[in-house]
N, C-alpha and C positions, 0 to 999 in steps of 0.2 A: 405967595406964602408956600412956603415948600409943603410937599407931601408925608406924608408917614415914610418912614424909612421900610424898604425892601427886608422881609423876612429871608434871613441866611437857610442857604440850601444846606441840610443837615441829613445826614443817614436815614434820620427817623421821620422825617419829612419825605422823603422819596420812597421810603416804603410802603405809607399810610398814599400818597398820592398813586403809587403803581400798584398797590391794593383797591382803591377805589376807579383805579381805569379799569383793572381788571373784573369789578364785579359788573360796570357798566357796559363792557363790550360783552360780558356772558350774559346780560339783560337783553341787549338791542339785538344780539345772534337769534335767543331764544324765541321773543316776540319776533323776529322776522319770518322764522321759521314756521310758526303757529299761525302767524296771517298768511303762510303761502299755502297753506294747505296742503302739501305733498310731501308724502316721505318715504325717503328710500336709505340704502347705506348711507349715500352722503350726509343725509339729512341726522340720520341715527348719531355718526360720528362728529358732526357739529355742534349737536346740543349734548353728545356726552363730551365733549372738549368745554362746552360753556358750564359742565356741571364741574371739572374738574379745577377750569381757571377760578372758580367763584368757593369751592372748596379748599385748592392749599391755600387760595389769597387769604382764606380766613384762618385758616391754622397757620398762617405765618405772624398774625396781628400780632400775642404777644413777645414779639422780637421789638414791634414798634413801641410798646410800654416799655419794655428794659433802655434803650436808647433812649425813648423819652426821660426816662429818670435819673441816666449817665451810670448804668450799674451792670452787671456781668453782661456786658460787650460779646465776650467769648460767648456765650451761651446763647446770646441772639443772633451772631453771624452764623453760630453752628444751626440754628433753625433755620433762618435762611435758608440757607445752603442742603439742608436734609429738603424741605417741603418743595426747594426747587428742582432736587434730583428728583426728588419722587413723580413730580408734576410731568417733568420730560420723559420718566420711563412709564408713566400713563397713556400720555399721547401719543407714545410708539407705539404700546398694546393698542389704542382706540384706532388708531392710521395705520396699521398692517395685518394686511389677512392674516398671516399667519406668524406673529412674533417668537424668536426664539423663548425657550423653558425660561432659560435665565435671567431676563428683561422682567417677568411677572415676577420671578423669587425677587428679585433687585428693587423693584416695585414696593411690593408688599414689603420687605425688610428698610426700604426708606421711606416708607409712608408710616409702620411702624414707630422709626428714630424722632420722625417730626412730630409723631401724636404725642412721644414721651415727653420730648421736650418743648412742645407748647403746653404740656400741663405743667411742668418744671417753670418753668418761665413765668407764666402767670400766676404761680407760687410766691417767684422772686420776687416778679415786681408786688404783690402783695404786701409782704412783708415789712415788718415795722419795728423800730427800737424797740416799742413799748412791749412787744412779743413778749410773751414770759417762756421762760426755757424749754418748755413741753413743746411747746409750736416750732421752736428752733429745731428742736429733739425729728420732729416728726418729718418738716421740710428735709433733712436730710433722708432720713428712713423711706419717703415717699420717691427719693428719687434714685438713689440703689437698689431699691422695690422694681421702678419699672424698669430700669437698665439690666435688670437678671433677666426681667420679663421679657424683653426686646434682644437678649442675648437668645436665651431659652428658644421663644419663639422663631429665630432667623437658624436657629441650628436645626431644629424640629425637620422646619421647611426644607433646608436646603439638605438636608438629608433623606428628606421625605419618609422621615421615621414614623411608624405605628403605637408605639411604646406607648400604651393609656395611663401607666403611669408619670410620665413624664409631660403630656397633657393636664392632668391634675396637678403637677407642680406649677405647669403656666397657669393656667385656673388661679390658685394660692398665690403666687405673685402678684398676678390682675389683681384680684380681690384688695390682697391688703396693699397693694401700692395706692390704689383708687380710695381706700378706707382712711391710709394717714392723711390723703391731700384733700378730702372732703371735712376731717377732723381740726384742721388749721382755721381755715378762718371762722368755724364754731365757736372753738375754745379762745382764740384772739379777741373775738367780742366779748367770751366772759370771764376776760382778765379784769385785774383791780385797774380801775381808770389809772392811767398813767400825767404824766402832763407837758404840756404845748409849751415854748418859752421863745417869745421873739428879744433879743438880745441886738445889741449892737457892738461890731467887734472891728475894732481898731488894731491892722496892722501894723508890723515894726516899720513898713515904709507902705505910704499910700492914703487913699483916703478911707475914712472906715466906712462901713454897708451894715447894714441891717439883716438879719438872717434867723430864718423861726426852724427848730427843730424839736422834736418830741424824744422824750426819754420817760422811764418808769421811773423816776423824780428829778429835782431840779439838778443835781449832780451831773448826771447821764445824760440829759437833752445838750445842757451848757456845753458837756463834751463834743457832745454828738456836733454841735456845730463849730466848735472850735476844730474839729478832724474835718469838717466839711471846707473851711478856708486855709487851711495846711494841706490839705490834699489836693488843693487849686494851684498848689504854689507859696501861698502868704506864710508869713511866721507871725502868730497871733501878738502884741504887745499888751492889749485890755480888753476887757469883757464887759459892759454895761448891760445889764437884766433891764428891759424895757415890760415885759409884761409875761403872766406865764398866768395859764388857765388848764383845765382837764381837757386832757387828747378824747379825741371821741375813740371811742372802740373799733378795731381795725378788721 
């Protein structure tokens, strides 16, 4: 009797696995270290390297949500790719006595880009048809918010400018970037129930599939899954409504 068939190697699969290597080799470094009992530089720069692989691994997670869901690709390679720079110009600061000036600005301005857009991220993948427009309104405003702020702050720095007022403007960015993206999924939950609808949709060639999408009524779900099999490729020919109930609050 055959086996289950082999789960395909997919982006968001090898991120969530080289995230969970990484938080286990920063486990087994740490406790090794702690049963040797001795420490010195080396041992300092060991367990700051296992705090650092166990840190971006976890600011890189929601890149693995966006892939899981097949939705702004770009925005989770761009995390990727920020949490990785930052990670490498960490453990050049931790592994060199003496690092040049510009490795810590570099640092800090891509440790910065990945903290912006792991909050961005996990915005996205959040997000829901059934949104009502305020929370749409806001997901944008939260992520121009920290992108001033991640600008603002990467000039400050590499200027090494004094200017208190222009600290108080990063301040006011922090603030209300942080303020729209905690305000989302409040107000998401207290939207008017939206609704769930598993449908069955029969392409112009093929076999038809079964497909549940949510929308703020049946109109808008129907849609939402009809764009979901056109956007795969198919050209929808029928729609059969199989069942529709209240979406839970997002």
């Amino acid at each position: 009797m055959p086996g289950p068939a082999p789960q395909p190697i997919t982006r968001r699969r090898v991120l969530l696995l080289a995230v969970a290597a990484l938080l286990t080799v920063s486990a087994l470094l740490a406790v090794t270290i702690l049963l040797i009992g001795t420490f010195g530089t080396l041992q300092a720069r060991i367990l700051g390297s296992t705090a650092l692989l166990a840190g971006y691994g976890i600011l890189a997670l929601p890149a693995a949500m966006l892939l899981d869901q097949g939705r702004a690709r770009g925005l989770a390679s761009a995390l990727v790719a920020a949490s990785a720079a930052a990670a490498g110009l960490a453990f050049a600061l931790v592994w060199q006595d003496e690092a040049p000036v510009w490795v810590g600005k570099s640092m800090m301005t891509a440790t910065a880009t990945a903290v912006a857009g792991a909050m961005t991220a996990a915005l996205v993948a959040r997000r829901r048809a059934t949104d009502p427009g305020v929370v749409r309104a806001l997901l944008v405003a939260s992520t121009v918010l920290a992108a001033a702020a991640v600008a603002l702050f990467s000039i400050l720095m590499w200027s090494e400018a004094e200017d208190s007022g222009a600290f108080r403007v990063l301040g006011v960015l922090a603030v209300l970037s942080l303020l729209a993206a905690a305000l989302q999924p409040i107000l998401a939950r207290a939207r008017g129930a939206g609704v769930r609808v598993r449908m069955r949709i029969t392409p112009a060639s093929g076999a038809s599939e079964e497909v549940s999408a949510e929308g703020r009524d049946l109109a808008a779900a129907v849609a939402a899954g009809i764009r979901r099999v056109e956007g795969a490729g198919g050209r929808v020919a029928a729609v059969e409504v199989l069942d529709r109930a209240e979406a839970p609050p997002g």
